[in-house]
N, C-alpha and C positions, 0 to 999 in steps of 0.2 A: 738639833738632831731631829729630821721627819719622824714623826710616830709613824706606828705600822699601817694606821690606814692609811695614809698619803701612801707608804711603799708597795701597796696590797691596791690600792686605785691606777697608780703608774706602770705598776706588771700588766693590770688589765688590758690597759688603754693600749702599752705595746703590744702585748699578743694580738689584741683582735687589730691593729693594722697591721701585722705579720701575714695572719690570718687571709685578711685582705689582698694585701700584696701578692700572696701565692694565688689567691682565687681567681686576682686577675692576669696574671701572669701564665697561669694553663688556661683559659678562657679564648687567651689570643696565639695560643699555642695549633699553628696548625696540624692537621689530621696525619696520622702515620699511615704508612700502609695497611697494617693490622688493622689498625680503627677506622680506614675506608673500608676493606672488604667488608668487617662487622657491620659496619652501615648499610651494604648493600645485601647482604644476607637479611639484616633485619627486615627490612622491604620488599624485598622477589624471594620467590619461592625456587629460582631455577638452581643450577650452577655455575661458578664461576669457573671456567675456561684459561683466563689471562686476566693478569693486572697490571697497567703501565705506568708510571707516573712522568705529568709529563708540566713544563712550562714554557709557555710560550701566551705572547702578547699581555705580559702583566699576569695572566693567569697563574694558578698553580692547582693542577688536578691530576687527579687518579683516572684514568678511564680502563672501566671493567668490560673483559667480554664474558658473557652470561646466555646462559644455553639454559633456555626454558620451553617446553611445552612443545617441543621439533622447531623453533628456531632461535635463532643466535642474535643476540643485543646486545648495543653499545651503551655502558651507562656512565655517564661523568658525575664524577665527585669532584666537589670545589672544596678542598683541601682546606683553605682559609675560613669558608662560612660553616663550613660541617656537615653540606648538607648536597641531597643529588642535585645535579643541574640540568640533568638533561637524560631520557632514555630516546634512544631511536633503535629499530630495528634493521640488522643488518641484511639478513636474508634468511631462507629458510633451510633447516637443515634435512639433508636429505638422508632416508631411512632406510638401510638396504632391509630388500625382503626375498625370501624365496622365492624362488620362480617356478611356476608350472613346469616349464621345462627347462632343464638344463643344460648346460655348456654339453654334456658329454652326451644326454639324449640327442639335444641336437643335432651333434655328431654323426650319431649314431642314424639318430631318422635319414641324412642326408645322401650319410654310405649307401645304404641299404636302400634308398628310393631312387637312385641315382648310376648304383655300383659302381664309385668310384671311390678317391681318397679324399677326406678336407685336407686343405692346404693352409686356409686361414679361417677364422670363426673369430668373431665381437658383438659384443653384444649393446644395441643402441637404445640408451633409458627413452628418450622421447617418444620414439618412435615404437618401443618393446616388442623390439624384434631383431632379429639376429640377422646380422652380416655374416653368409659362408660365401667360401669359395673354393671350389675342388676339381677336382681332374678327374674326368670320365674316359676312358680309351682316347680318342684325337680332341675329344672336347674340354675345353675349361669351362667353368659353369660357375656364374655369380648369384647367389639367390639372395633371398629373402622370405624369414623364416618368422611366423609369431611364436611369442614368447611362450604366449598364453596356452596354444594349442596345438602348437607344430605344423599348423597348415602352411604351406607353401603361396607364399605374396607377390613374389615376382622372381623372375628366370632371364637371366640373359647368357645366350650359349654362343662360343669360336671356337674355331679350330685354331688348334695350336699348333704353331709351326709358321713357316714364309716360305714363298717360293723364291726369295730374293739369292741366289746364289755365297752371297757371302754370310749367308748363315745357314748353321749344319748343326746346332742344337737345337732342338725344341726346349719348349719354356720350364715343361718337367725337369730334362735334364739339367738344367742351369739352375733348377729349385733344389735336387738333389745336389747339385756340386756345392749350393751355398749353403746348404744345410752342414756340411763339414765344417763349415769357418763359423758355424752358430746356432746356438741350439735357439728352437724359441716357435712361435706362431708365425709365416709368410705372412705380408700383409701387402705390400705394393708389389709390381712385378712390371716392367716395363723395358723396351725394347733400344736403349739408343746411340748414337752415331759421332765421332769425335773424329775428325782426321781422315775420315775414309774408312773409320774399325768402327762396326759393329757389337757392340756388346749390351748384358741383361744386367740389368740391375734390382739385385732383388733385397728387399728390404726385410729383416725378420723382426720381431717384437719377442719379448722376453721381460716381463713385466716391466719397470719405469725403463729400462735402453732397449735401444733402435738398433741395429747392427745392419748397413749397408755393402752387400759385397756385388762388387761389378763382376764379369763372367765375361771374359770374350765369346759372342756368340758362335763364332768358327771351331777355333780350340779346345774348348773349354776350359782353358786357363784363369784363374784367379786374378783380376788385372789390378784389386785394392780392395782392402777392407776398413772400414772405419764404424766406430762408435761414439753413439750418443746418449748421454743419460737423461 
């Protein structure tokens, strides 16, 4: 019969390769999602945005997007080693800010400088300046507006209408007829020809859809309407 030390040596001995066994068995245990994201919080200061996990060519990672400092980063996590593999940055993000002038100053400056209606108004970040376009008594008028200070960039003025006999609406009128099939900002507006019919196609904007409605330019008939989102 072993005495107690032999029994009391052989408990040892198992536990610490039980011990063992486990310590190597989570060791090679690859990363969960949980314990990528903690890894990459541990190391960047930004935020995480998205986390993917993904495997391809033998790999196994996590790739995080992380939004630091006004812009946006891809960072891989090697899921098997534990550890980051790779940051790149994706591009930068952009900050909306106030504007000097506003959509509805705009507006406003272009009525009252012009005495007319806007029809269409956008506003172009590169350039930070406003695209209007509006209708003055027989004139349409496409300007360009700073953002910064409302001075007036450039003007280009037509009269509206044709002398072409098979049209008997002006551009107004067929902006108002489309204006019933869609609410929204005018934004393209052109004049054209299928079969021998003349008709206006005007296009209106209403935040992410488009709404195109054709106009026979004689009639004023509705000849289709379609949208896009």
């Amino acid at each position: 019969m072993p005495n107690k030390w032999t029994v009391l040596i052989t408990f040892i001995l198992l536990a610490g390769a039980a011990t063992l066994a486990v310590m190597v068995f989570f060791k090679d245990e690859p990363l969960t999602e949980a314990e990528a994201r903690t890894l990459v919080n541990s190391q960047y200061s930004g935020t995480i945005t998205a986390l993917e996990e993904t495997r391809a060519d033998g790999e196994h990672l996590f790739i995080a997007e992380l939004e630091e400092k006004g812009a946006l980063y891809s960072v891989s996590v090697d899921a098997d080693a534990g550890k980051i593999k790779e940051l790149k940055k994706i591009k930068d993000v952009y900050e909306k800010r106030s504007l000097p002038v506003t959509t509805a100053e705009a507006k406003e400056i272009a009525e009252e400088q012009y005495q007319g209606k806007v029809e269409s108004l956008s506003y172009d970040e590169p350039e930070q300046a406003y695209s209007i376009r509006l209708v003055a008594g027989k004139d349409e008028i496409s300007l360009k507006m700073d953002a910064s200070s409302g001075k007036i960039l450039s003007e280009d003025r037509k009269t509206i209408g044709s002398n072409n006999p098979k049209v008997k609406l002006t551009e107004e009128q067929a902006i108002e007829i489309a204006r019933k099939e869609a609410k929204g900002e005018v934004g393209d507006l052109d004049l054209e020809e299928e079969d021998g019919r003349l008709y206006y196609e005007v296009e209106i904007e209403n935040g992410e859809n488009e709404t195109t409605v054709q106009v026979d330019a004689f009639t004023g008939t509705v000849l289709s309407v379609s949208v896009e989102d």
